[in-house]
C-alpha positions in Angstrom: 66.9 34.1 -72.3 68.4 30.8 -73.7 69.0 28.3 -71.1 71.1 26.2 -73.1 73.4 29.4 -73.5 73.4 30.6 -69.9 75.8 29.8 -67.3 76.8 30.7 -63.8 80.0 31.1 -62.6 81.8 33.0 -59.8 83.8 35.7 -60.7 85.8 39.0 -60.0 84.4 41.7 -61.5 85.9 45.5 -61.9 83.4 48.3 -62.8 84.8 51.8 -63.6 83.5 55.2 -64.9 84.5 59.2 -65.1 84.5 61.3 -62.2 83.0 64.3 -63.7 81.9 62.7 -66.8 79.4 65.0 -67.8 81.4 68.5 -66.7 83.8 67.3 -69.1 81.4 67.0 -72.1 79.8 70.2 -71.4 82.9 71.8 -71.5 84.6 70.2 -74.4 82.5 67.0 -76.0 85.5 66.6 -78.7 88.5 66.4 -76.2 86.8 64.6 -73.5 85.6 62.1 -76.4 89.5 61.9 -77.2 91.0 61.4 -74.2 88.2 58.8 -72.8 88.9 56.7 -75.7 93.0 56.7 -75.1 92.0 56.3 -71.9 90.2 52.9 -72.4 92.4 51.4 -74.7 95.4 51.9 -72.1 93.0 50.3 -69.6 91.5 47.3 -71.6 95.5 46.8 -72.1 96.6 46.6 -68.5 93.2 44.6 -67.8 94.3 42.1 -70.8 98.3 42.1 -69.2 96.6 41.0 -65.6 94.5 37.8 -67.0 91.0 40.0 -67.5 88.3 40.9 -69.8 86.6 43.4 -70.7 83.3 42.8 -70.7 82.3 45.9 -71.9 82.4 49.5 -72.3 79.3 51.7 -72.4 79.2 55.5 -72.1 82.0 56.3 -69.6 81.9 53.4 -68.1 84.2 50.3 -68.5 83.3 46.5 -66.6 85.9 44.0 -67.0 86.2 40.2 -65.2 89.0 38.3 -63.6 89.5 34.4 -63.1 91.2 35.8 -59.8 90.7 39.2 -57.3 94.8 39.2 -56.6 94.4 40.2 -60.4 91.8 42.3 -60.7 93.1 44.4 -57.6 96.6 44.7 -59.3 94.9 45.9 -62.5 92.7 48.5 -60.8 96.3 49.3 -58.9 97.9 49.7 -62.4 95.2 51.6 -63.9 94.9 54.4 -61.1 99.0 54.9 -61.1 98.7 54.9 -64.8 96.0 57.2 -65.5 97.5 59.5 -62.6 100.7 60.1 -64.7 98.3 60.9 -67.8 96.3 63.2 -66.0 99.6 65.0 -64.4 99.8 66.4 -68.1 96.6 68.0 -68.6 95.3 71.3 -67.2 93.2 71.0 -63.7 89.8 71.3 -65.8 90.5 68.3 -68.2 91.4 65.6 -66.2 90.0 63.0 -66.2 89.6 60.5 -63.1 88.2 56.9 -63.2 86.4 55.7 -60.1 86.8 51.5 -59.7 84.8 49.3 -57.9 86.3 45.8 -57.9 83.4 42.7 -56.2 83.8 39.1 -55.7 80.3 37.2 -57.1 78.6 34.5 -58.5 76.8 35.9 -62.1 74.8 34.7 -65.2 77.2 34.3 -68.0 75.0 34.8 -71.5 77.3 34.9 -74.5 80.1 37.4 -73.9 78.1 39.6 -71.5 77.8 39.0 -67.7 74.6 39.8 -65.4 73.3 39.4 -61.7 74.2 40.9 -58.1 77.5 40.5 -58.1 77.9 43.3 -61.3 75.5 45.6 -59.2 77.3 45.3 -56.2 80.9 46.2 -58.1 79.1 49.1 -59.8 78.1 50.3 -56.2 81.6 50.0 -54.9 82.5 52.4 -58.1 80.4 55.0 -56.2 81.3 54.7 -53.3 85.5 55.2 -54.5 86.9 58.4 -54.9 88.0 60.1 -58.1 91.1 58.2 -59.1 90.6 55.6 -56.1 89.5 51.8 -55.7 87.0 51.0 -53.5 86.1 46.8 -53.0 84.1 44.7 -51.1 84.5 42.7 -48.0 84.5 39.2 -50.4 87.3 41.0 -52.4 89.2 42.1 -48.9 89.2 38.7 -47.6 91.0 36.7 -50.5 93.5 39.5 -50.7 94.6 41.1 -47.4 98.0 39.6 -47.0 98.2 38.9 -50.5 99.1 42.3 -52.1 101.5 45.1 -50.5 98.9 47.6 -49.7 97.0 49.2 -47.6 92.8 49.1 -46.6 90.7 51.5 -45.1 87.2 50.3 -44.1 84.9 52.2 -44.6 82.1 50.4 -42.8 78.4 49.1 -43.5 77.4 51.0 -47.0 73.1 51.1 -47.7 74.0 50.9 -51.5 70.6 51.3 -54.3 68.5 48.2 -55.5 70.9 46.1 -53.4 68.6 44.5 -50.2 71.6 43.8 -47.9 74.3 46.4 -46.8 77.3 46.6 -48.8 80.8 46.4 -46.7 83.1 48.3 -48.1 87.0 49.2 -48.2 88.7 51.5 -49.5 92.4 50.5 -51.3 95.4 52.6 -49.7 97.8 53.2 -53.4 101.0 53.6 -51.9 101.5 52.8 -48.3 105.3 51.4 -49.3 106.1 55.7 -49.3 104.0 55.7 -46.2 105.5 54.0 -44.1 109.4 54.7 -45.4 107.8 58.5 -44.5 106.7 57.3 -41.4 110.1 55.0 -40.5 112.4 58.6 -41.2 109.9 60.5 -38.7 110.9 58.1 -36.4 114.3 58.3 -36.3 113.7 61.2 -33.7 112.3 58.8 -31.0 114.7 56.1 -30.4 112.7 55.1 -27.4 109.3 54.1 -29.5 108.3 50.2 -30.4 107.6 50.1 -33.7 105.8 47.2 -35.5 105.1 48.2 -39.2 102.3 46.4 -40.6 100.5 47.5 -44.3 97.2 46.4 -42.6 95.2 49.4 -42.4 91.2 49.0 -40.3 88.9 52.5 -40.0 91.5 54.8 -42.1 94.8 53.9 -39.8 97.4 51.1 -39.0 96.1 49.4 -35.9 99.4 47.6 -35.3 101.6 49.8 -36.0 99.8 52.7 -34.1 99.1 51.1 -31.4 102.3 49.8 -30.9 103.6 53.4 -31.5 101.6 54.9 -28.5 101.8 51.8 -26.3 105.0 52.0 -26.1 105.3 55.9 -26.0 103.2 55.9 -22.9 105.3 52.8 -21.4 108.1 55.5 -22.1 106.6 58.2 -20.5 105.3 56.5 -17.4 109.2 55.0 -16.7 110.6 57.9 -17.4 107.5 59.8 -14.9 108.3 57.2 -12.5 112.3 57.5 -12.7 112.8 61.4 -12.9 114.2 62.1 -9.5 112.8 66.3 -9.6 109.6 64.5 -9.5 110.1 62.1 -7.2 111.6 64.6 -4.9 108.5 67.3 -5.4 105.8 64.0 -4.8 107.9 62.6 -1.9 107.6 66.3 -0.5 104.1 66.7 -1.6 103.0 63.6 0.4 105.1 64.0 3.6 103.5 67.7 4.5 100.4 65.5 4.0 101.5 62.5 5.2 102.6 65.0 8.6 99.3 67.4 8.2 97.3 64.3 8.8 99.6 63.0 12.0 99.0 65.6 13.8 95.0 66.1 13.1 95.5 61.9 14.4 97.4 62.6 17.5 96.9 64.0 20.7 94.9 67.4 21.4 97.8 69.8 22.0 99.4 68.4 18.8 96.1 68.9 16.8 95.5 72.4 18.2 99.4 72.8 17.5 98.7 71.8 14.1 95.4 73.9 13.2 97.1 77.1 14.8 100.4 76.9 12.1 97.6 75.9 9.6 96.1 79.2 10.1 98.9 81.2 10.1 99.1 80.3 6.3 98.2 83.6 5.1 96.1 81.6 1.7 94.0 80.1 4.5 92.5 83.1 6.1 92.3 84.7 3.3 89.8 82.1 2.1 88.5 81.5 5.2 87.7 85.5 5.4 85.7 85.1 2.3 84.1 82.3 3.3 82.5 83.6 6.3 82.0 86.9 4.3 80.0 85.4 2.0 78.5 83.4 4.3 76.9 86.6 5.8 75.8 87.6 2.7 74.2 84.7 1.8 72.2 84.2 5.1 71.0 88.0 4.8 70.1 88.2 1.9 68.0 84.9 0.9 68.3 82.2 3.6 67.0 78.4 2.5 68.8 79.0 -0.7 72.6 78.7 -0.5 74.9 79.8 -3.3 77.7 81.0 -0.9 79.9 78.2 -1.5 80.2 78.4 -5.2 82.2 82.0 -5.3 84.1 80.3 -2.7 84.9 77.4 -4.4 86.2 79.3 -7.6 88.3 82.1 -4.9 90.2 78.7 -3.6 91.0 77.7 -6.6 92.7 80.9 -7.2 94.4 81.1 -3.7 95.1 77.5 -4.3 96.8 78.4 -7.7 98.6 81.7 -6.4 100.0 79.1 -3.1 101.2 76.5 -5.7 103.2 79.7 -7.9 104.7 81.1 -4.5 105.6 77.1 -3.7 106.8 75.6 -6.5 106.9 78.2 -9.3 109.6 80.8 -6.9 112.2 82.1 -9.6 114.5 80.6 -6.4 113.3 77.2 -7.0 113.0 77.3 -10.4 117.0 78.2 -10.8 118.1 75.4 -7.9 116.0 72.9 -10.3 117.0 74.5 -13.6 120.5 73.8 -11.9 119.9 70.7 -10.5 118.8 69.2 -14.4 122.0 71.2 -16.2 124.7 69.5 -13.3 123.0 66.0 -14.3 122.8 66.2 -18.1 126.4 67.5 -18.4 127.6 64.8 -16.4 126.2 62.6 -18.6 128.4 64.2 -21.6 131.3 62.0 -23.1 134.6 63.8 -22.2 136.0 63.2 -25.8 133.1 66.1 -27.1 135.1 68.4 -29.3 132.7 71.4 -29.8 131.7 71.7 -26.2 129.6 75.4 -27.2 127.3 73.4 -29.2 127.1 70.2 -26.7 126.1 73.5 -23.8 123.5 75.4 -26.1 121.6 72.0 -26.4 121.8 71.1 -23.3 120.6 74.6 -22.1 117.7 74.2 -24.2 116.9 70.9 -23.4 116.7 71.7 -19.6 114.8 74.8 -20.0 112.4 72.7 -21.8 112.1 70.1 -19.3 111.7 72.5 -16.3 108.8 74.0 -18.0 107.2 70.3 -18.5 107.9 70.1 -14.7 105.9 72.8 -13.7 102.9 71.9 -16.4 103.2 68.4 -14.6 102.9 69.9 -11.0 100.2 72.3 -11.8 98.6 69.0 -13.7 98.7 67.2 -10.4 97.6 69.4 -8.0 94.6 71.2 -10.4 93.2 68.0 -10.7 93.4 67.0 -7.3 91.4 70.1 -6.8 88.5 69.1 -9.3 88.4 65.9 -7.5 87.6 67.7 -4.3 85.3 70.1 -6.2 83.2 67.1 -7.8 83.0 65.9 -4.4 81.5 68.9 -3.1 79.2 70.0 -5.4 78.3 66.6 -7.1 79.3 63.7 -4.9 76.8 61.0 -6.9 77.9 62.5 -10.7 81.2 61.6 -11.6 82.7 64.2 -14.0 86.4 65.3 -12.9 88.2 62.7 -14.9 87.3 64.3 -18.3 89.6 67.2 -18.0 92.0 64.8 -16.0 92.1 62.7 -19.0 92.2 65.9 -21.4 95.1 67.7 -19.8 96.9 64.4 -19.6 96.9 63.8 -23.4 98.0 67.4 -23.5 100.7 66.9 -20.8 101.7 63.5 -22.9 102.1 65.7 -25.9 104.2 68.1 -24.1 106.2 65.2 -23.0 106.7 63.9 -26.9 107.6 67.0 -28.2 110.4 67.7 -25.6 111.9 64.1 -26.8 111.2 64.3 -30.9 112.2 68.2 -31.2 115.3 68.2 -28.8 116.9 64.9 -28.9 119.5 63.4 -26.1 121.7 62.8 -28.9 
């Protein structure tokens, strides 16, 4: 090589090639031949309208340079939308999708051709993009994340051939302007969420505006937990026959043996303590050292528990008084000046049906988990594992909560 005639510069280059190339020749060298070569001269133009060059264009592949990123990003943008409304046209088996890789980098300059890491890096990228997609590197992400209106996916540490060091790579969200107007009319539904739209997108989603989303959905749904007076009334109750149960165990001996004797008289209680000492028996007869008596009876007061909490809370009495209770306090709430009051009442009546039902799923969350807790205790007191399915259920319960809100609005 001449080094009079060699140069170095840095520069940002765009490598693209055919998804498929070789499918399409096998099927139909003469169209694919056609359509490749209309195909480049749209995108040499569109490269030429943005400031590029084309460097050159070998096989099905096409590398082109930029002064600036910001214009080899909106090219590859221009390209993709472009060749997208081409390929609209053609039948499924011809079309024909470019892949684009777009890299930041310093490379040798000889004549009009260009050489070095920085052209096998953007050529990597290319492989790494999906048919029709853009795929660039972090050098590329850095100059142009709040310069350009779209979205980035990253796509994390790439091992990429002949190239020593990893490659990191994003992936360039097309249209995330319909995105998030698609998003915004979904929203109309919750009035209650903070939203904070931002086109910035990390690991395939919009960190700010998702986490803002479900920040402030759980904020919601811990007030509104918090200020629901059914709930208030059914944990105020929950904790005084506690709060009293553990008074009188405290207290004087007549008050304690007062206390055990009505304890007892709970018909759940002797049922379980019958099978206890039933199984007990058992257990001792039949291979004493090894005791497995307590795990039947662990799972039989579950059931008993769950049977207690349906006669207790679940009654088709105190489900009406609540179901009452909800329908009194939403129609209060109801402007006198409603017109069509048969529509206003068959809302309302599904609204409350669907928030007595999320009561009970909340009452049977609180006390199934305050069973596990006890459980875990018993049976593994040193291994920790009853706040998997509490936080399981509770995304479930959270869910329950959202779809109450988005599918049957207050308004």
């Amino acid at each position: 090589m001449n080094e009079e005639r060699v140069q170095r510069k840095l520069t940002a280059i765009l490598s693209a090639d055919v998804a498929g190339y070789s499918r399409l020749m096998r099927d139909d060298e003469i169209s694919t031949v056609n359509t490749i070569s209309t195909y480049r001269e749209l995108m040499s133009a569109l490269i030429l309208q943005h400031q590029g060059r084309v460097v050159d264009t070998t096989g099905d592949n096409l590398l082109a340079e930029f002064s600036s990123v910001v214009d080899a990003v909106q090219s590859a943008v221009a390209i993709q939308k472009e060749l997208k409304a081409r390929n609209a046209k053609l039948p499924e088996t011809r079309k024909m999708e470019f892949r684009i890789g777009i890299n930041i980098g310093d490379v040798i300059q000889e004549g009009d051709r260009i050489y070095g890491d920085g052209v096998n890096i953007a050529a990597r990228l290319e492989g790494l993009s999906d048919p029709g997609g853009i795929c660039i590197s972090r050098t590329a992400y850095d100059q142009i994340e709040s310069k350009l209106p779209f979205g980035y996916e990253y796509l994390g540490e790439q091992t990429v051939k002949n190239i020593n060091k990893p490659v990191y790579a994003y992936r360039v969200i097309l249209e995330p302007e319909s995105k998030a107007r698609k998003e915004k009319q979904e929203t109309k539904t919750e009035p209650k969420a903070k939203r904070m739209h931002s086109e910035h997108t990390v690991g395939g989603q919009e960190p700010g505006e998702t986490f803002q989303q479900v920040r402030g959905k759980v904020q919601d749904f811990a007030k509104e937990i918090a200020e629901d007076e059914q709930i208030s009334e059914t944990v105020k109750e929950i904790k005084d026959k506690f709060r009293g149960f553990a008074d009188d165990m405290a207290g004087d001996p007549e008050r304690r043996q007062r206390s055990i004797h009505k304890l007892l008289q709970n018909s759940h209680v002797r049922l379980f303590l019958g099978f206890g000492a039933f199984l007990f028996a058992i257990n001792a007869i039949t291979s004493f050292g090894t005791w497995w008596f307590q795990y039947p009876l662990i799972s039989i007061g579950f059931v008993l528990y769950i049977n207690w909490l349906r006669i207790s809370f679940f009654s088709s009495e105190k489900v009406h008084k609540k179901r009452q209770k909800i329908l009194e306090a939403e129609i209060a709430r109801v402007p006198k000046s409603s017109q069509d009051m048969e529509t206003v009442k068959e809302r309302l009546e599904r609204r409350v049906t669907a928030r007595v039902h999320f009561y009970m799923h909340l009452y049977l969350y609180l006390g199934v988990n305050v069973f596990l807790l006890l459980l875990n205790l018993i049976t593994s007191p040193f291994h920790w594992w009853f706040q998997f399915p509490l936080i399981g259920w509770g995304i479930l319960l959270f869910l329950h909560w959202m779809g109450i809100n988005m599918l049957l609005p207050k308004e």
